[in-house]
C-alpha beads as a LAMMPS data file, in Angstrom:
LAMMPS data file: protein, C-alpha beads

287 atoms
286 bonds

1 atom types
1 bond types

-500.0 500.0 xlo xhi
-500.0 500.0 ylo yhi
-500.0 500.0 zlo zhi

Masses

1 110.0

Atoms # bond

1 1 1 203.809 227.182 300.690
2 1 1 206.706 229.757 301.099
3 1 1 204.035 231.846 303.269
4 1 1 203.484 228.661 306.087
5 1 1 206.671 227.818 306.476
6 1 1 207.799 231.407 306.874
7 1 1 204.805 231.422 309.081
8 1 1 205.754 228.046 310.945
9 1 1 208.939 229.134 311.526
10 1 1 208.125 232.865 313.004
11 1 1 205.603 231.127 314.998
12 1 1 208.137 228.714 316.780
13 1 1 210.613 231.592 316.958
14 1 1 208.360 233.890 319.017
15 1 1 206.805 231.617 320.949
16 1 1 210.413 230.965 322.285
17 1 1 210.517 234.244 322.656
18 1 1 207.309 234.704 325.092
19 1 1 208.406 231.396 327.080
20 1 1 211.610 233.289 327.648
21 1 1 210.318 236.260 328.952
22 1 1 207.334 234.404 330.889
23 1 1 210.001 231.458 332.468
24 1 1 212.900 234.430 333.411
25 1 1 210.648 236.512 335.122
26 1 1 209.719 237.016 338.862
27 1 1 205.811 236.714 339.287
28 1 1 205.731 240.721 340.348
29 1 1 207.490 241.362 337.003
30 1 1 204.903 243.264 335.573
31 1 1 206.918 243.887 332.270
32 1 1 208.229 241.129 331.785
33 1 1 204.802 239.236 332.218
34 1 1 203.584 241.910 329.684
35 1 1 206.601 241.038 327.037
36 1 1 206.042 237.289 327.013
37 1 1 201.780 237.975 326.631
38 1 1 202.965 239.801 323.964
39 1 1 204.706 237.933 322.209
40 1 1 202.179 234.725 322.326
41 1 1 199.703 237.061 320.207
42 1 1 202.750 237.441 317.830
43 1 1 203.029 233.813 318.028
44 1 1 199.398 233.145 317.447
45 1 1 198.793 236.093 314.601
46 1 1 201.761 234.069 312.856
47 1 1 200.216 230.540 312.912
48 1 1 196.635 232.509 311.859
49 1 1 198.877 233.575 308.846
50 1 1 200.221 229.938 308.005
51 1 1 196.627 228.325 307.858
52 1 1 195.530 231.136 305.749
53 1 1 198.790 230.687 303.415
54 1 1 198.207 226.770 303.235
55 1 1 194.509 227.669 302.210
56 1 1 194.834 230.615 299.306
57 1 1 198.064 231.406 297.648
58 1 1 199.548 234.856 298.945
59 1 1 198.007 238.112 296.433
60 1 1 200.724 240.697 294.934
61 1 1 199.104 243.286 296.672
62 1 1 198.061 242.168 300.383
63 1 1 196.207 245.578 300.904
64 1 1 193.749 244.616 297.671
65 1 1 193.151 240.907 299.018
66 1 1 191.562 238.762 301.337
67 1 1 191.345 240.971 304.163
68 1 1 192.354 238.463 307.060
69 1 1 195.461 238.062 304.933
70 1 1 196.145 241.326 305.412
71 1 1 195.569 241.647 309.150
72 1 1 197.393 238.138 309.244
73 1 1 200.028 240.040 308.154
74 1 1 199.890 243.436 308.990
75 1 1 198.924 242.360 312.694
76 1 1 201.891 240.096 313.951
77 1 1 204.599 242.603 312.414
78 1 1 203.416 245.583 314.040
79 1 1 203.131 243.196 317.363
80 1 1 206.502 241.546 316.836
81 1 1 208.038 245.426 316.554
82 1 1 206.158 246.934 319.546
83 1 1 207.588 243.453 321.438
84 1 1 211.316 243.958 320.126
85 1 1 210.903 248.118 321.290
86 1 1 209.872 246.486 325.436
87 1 1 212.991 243.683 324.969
88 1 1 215.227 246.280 324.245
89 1 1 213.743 248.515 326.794
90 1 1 214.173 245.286 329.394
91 1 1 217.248 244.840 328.889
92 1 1 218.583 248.854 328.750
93 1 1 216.727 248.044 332.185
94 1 1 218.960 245.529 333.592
95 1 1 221.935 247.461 331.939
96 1 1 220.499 250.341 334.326
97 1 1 220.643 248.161 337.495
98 1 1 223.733 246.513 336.611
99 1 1 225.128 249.901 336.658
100 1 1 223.994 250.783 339.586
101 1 1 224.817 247.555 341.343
102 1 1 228.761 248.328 340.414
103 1 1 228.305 251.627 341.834
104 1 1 226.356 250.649 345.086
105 1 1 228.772 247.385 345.871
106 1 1 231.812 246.004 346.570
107 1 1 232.562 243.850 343.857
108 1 1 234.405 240.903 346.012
109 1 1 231.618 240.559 348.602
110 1 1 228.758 241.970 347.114
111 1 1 228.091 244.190 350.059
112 1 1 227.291 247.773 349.763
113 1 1 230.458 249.397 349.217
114 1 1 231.579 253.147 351.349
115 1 1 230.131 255.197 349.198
116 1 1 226.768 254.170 349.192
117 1 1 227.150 253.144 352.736
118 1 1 226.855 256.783 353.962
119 1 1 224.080 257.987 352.309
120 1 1 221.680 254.579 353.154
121 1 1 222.705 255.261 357.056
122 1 1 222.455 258.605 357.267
123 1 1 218.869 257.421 355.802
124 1 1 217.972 255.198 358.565
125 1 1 219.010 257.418 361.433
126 1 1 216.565 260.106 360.151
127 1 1 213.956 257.883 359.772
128 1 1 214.684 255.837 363.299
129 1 1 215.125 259.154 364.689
130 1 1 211.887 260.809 363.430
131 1 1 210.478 258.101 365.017
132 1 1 212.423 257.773 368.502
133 1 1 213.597 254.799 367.847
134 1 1 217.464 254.298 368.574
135 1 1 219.557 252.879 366.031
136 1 1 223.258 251.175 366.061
137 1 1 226.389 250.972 364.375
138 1 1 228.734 247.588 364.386
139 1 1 232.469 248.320 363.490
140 1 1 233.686 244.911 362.579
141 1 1 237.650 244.328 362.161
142 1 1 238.967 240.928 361.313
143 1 1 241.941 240.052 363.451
144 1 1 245.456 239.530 362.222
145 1 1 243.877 239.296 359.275
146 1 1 247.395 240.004 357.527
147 1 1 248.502 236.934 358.806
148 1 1 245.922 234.899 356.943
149 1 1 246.724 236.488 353.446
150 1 1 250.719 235.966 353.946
151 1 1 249.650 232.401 355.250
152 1 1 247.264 230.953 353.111
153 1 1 247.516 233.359 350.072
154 1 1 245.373 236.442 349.336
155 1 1 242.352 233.356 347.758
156 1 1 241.819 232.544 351.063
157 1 1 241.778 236.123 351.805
158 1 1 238.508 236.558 349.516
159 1 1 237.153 233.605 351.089
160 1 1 237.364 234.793 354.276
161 1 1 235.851 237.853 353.625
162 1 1 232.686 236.702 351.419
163 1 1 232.264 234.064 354.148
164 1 1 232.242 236.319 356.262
165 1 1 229.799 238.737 354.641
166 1 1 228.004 235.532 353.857
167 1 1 227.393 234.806 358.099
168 1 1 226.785 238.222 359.144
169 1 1 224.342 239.340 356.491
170 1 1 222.396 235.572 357.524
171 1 1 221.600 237.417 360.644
172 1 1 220.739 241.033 359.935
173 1 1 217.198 241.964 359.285
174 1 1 215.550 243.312 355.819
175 1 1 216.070 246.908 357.166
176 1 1 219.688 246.641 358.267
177 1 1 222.437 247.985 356.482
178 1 1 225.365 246.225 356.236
179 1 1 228.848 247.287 354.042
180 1 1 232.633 247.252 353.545
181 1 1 234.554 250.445 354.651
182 1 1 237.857 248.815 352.995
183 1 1 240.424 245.738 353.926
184 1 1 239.138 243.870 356.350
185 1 1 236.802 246.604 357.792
186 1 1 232.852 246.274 357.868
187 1 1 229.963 248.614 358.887
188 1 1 226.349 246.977 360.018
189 1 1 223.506 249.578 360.365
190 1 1 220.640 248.481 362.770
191 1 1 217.442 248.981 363.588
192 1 1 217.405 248.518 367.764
193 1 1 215.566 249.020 371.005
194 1 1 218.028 249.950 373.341
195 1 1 222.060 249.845 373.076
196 1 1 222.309 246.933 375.286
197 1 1 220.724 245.089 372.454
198 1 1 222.956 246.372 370.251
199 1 1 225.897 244.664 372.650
200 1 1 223.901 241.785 372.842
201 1 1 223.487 241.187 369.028
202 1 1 227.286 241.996 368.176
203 1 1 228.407 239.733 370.451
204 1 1 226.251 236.857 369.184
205 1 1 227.860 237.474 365.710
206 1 1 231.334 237.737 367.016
207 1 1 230.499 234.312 368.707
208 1 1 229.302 232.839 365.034
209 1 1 232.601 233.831 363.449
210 1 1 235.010 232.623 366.180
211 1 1 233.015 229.343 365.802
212 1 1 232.997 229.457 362.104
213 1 1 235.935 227.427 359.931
214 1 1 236.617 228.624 356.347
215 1 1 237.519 225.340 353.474
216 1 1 239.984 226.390 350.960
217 1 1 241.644 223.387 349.166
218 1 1 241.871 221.137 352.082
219 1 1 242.457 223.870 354.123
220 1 1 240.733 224.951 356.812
221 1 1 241.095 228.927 358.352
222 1 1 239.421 230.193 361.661
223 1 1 239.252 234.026 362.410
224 1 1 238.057 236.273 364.762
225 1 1 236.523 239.713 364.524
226 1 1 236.627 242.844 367.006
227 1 1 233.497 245.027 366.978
228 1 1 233.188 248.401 368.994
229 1 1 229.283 249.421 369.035
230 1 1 228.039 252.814 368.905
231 1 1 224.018 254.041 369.339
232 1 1 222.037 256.672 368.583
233 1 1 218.987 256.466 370.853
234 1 1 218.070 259.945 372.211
235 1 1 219.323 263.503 370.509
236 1 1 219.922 262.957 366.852
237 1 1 223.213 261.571 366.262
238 1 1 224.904 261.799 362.376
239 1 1 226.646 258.987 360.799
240 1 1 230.141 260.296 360.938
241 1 1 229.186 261.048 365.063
242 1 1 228.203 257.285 365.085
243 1 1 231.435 255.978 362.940
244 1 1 233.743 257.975 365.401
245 1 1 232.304 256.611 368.896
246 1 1 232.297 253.033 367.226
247 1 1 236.025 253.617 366.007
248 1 1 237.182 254.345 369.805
249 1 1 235.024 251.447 370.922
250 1 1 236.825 249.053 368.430
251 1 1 240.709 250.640 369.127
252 1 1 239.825 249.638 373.154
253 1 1 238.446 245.757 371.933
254 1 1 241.787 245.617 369.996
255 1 1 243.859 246.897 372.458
256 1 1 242.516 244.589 375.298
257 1 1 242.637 241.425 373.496
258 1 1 240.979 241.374 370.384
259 1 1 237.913 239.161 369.653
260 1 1 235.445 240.392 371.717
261 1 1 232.949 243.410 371.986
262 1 1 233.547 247.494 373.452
263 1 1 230.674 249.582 373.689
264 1 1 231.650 253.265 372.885
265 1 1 229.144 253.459 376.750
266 1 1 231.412 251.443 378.471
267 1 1 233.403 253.054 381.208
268 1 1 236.785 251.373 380.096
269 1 1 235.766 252.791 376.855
270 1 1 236.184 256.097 377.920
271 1 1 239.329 255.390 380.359
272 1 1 241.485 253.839 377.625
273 1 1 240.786 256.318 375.142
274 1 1 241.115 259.357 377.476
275 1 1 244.835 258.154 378.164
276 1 1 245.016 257.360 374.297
277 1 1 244.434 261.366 374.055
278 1 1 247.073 262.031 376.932
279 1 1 249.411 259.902 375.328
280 1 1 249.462 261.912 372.486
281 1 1 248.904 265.098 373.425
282 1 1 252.265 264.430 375.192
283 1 1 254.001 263.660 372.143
284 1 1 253.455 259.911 372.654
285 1 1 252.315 257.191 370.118
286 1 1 250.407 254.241 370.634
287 1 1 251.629 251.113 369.533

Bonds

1 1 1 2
2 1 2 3
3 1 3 4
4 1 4 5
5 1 5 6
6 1 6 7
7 1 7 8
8 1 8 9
9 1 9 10
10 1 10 11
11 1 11 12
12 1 12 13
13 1 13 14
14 1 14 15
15 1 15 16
16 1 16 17
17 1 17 18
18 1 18 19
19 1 19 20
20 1 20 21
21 1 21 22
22 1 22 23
23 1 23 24
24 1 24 25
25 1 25 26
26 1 26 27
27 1 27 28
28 1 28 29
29 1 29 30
30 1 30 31
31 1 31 32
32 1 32 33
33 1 33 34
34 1 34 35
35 1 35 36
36 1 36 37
37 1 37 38
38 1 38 39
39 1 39 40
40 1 40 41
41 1 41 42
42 1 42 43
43 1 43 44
44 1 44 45
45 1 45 46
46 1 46 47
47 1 47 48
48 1 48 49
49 1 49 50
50 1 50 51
51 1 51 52
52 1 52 53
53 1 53 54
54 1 54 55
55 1 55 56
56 1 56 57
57 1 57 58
58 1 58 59
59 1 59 60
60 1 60 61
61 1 61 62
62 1 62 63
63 1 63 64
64 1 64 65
65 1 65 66
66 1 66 67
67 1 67 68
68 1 68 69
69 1 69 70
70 1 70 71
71 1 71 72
72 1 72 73
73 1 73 74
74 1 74 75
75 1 75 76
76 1 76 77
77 1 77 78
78 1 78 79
79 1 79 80
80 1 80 81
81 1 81 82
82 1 82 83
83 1 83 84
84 1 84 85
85 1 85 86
86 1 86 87
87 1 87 88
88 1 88 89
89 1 89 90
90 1 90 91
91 1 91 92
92 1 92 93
93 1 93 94
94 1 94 95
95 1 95 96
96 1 96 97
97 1 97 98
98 1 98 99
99 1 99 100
100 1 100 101
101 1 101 102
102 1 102 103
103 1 103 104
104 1 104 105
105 1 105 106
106 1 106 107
107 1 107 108
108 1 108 109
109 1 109 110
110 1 110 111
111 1 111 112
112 1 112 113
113 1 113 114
114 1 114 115
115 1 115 116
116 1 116 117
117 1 117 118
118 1 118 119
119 1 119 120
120 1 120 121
121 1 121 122
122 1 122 123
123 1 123 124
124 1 124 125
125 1 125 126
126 1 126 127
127 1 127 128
128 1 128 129
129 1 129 130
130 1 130 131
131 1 131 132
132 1 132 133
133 1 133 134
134 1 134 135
135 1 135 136
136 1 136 137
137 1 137 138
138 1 138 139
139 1 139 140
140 1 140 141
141 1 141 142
142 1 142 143
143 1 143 144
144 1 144 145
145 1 145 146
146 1 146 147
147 1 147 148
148 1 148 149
149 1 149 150
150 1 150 151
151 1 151 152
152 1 152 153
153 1 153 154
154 1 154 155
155 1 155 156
156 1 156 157
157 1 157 158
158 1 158 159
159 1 159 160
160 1 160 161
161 1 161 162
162 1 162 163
163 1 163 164
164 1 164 165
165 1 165 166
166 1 166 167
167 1 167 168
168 1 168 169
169 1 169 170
170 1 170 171
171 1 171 172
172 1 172 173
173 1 173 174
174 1 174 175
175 1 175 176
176 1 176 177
177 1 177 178
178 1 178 179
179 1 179 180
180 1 180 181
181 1 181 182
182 1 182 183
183 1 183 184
184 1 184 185
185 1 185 186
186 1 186 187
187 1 187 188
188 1 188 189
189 1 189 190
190 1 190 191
191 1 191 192
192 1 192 193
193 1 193 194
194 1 194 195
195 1 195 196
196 1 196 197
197 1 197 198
198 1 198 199
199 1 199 200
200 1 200 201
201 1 201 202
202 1 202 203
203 1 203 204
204 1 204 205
205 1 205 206
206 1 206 207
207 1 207 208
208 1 208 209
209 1 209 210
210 1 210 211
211 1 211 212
212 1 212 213
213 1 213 214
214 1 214 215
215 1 215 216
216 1 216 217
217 1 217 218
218 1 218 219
219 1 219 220
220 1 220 221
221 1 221 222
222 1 222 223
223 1 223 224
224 1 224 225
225 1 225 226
226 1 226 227
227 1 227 228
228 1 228 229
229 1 229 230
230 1 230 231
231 1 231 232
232 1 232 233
233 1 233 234
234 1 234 235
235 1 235 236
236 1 236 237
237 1 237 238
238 1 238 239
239 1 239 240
240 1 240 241
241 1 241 242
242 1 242 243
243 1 243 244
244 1 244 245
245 1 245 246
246 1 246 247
247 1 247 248
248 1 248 249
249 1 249 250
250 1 250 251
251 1 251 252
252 1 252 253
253 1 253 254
254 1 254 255
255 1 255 256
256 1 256 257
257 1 257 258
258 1 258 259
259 1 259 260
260 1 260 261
261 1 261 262
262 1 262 263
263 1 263 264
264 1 264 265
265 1 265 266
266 1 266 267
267 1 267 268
268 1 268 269
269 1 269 270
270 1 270 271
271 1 271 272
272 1 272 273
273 1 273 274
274 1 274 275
275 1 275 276
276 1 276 277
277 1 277 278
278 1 278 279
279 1 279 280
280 1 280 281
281 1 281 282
282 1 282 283
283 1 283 284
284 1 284 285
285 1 285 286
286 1 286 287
């Protein structure tokens, strides 16, 4: 009797297990599909072994009895340790990616962080490149976004900035890159035809923010974002080439009004900034 209820209850017990695995698993889970199967032979060695305890009484020496006792036996424990040796292997697993996630991303908006940033771009040029396709940069800054943290408290801060994370990846594709150089600066990496659709696509999103309101306790908080665009679309053109033409393009949008969009192309471009560089070479400094 001892022997099916021990039986019953490592029955029920693994069974839970294999649901587990076979519920909290995505269909291409291979492993994880594996784990649960798995664990239902456990399961089913372990009810074998409680109708062949509630038939004969259990011998003193399994190895000298009834030999389906023995596999009965024998059988679900070496199953039931192989099983516990591929959980703890699925979850050193997600420990693994967990890991990596904290490494890869910004932990307030869950977008890939600087550091990984650089080495996924420099990624996608070379492979646009190799290709001659023409790839773009968006330099996104949030205006006076100071003045909604001393405003409306550094909360609505965070909300601003995962809502706005949250509206900008919505429109990127499964190949674009898109990440948080710091504050209230963002990076988008994108695959393009031409670098007037690389204009055309920033200013759609800079049209989706300025139209966008933020809730925060009652509250509601509008912003507006400055991108300058930069594109790589004939000789091969590095990441740090990229981030500097986009930085110029995005001084001139925030120097001529904010809240709209500068092409590091765009003739203006290239006046302001030339008299940026006259300015100081002459011992001059920008305000």
């Amino acid at each position: 009797m001892h022997l099916f209820v021990h039986s019953v209850l490592m029955t029920l017990c693994t069974l839970a297990i294999a649901i587990e695995f076979w519920s909290g698993s995505a269909a291409d889970d291979k492993f994880k599909r594996g784990s649960a199967l798995l664990f239902t032979l456990v399961s089913v060695f372990h009810g074998l072994r409680g109708v062949i305890g509630l038939s004969e009484a259990f011998p003193g020496n399994i190895l000298e009895g009834n030999n389906a006792l023995a596999l009965s036996f024998f059988a679900p424990l070496f199953l039931f340790l192989v099983g516990a040796l591929m959980w703890l292997a699925i979850y050193w697993r997600g420990y693994v990616a967990e890991l990596k996630n904290l490494a890869e991303r910004d932990p307030l908006t869950n977008v890939f962080n600087r550091r990984s940033l650089i080495g996924l771009a420099e990624k996608l040029i070379k492979s646009r490149h190799a290709k001659g396709n023409a790839t773009a940069l968006l330099l996104f800054d949030l205006d006076h976004f100071k003045v909604v943290n001393d405003t409306h408290g550094h909360a609505a801060g965070d909300l601003v900035l995962r809502r706005f994370c949250d509206l900008i990846t919505s429109e990127l594709g499964s190949s674009d890159i898109f990440a948080r150089l710091g504050g209230e600066e963002f990076v988008a990496m994108l695959a393009v035809n031409s670098s007037d659709d690389a204009c055309s696509f920033a200013e759609k999103l800079r049209k989706i923010v300025s139209a966008s309101t933020f809730e925060l306790s009652g509250r509601s908080i509008s912003v507006t974002v400055s991108v300058g665009v930069a594109v790589a679309d004939g000789d091969y053109c590095s990441f740090a080439s990229l981030m500097k033409n986009a930085d110029g393009a995005l001084y001139v949008a925030k120097r001529t009004g904010r809240n709209r969009v500068e092409s590091c192309r765009s003739p203006s471009v290239d006046n302001l900034l030339n008299c940026k560089e006259e300015l100081f070479a002459g011992g001059s400094v920008a305000a």
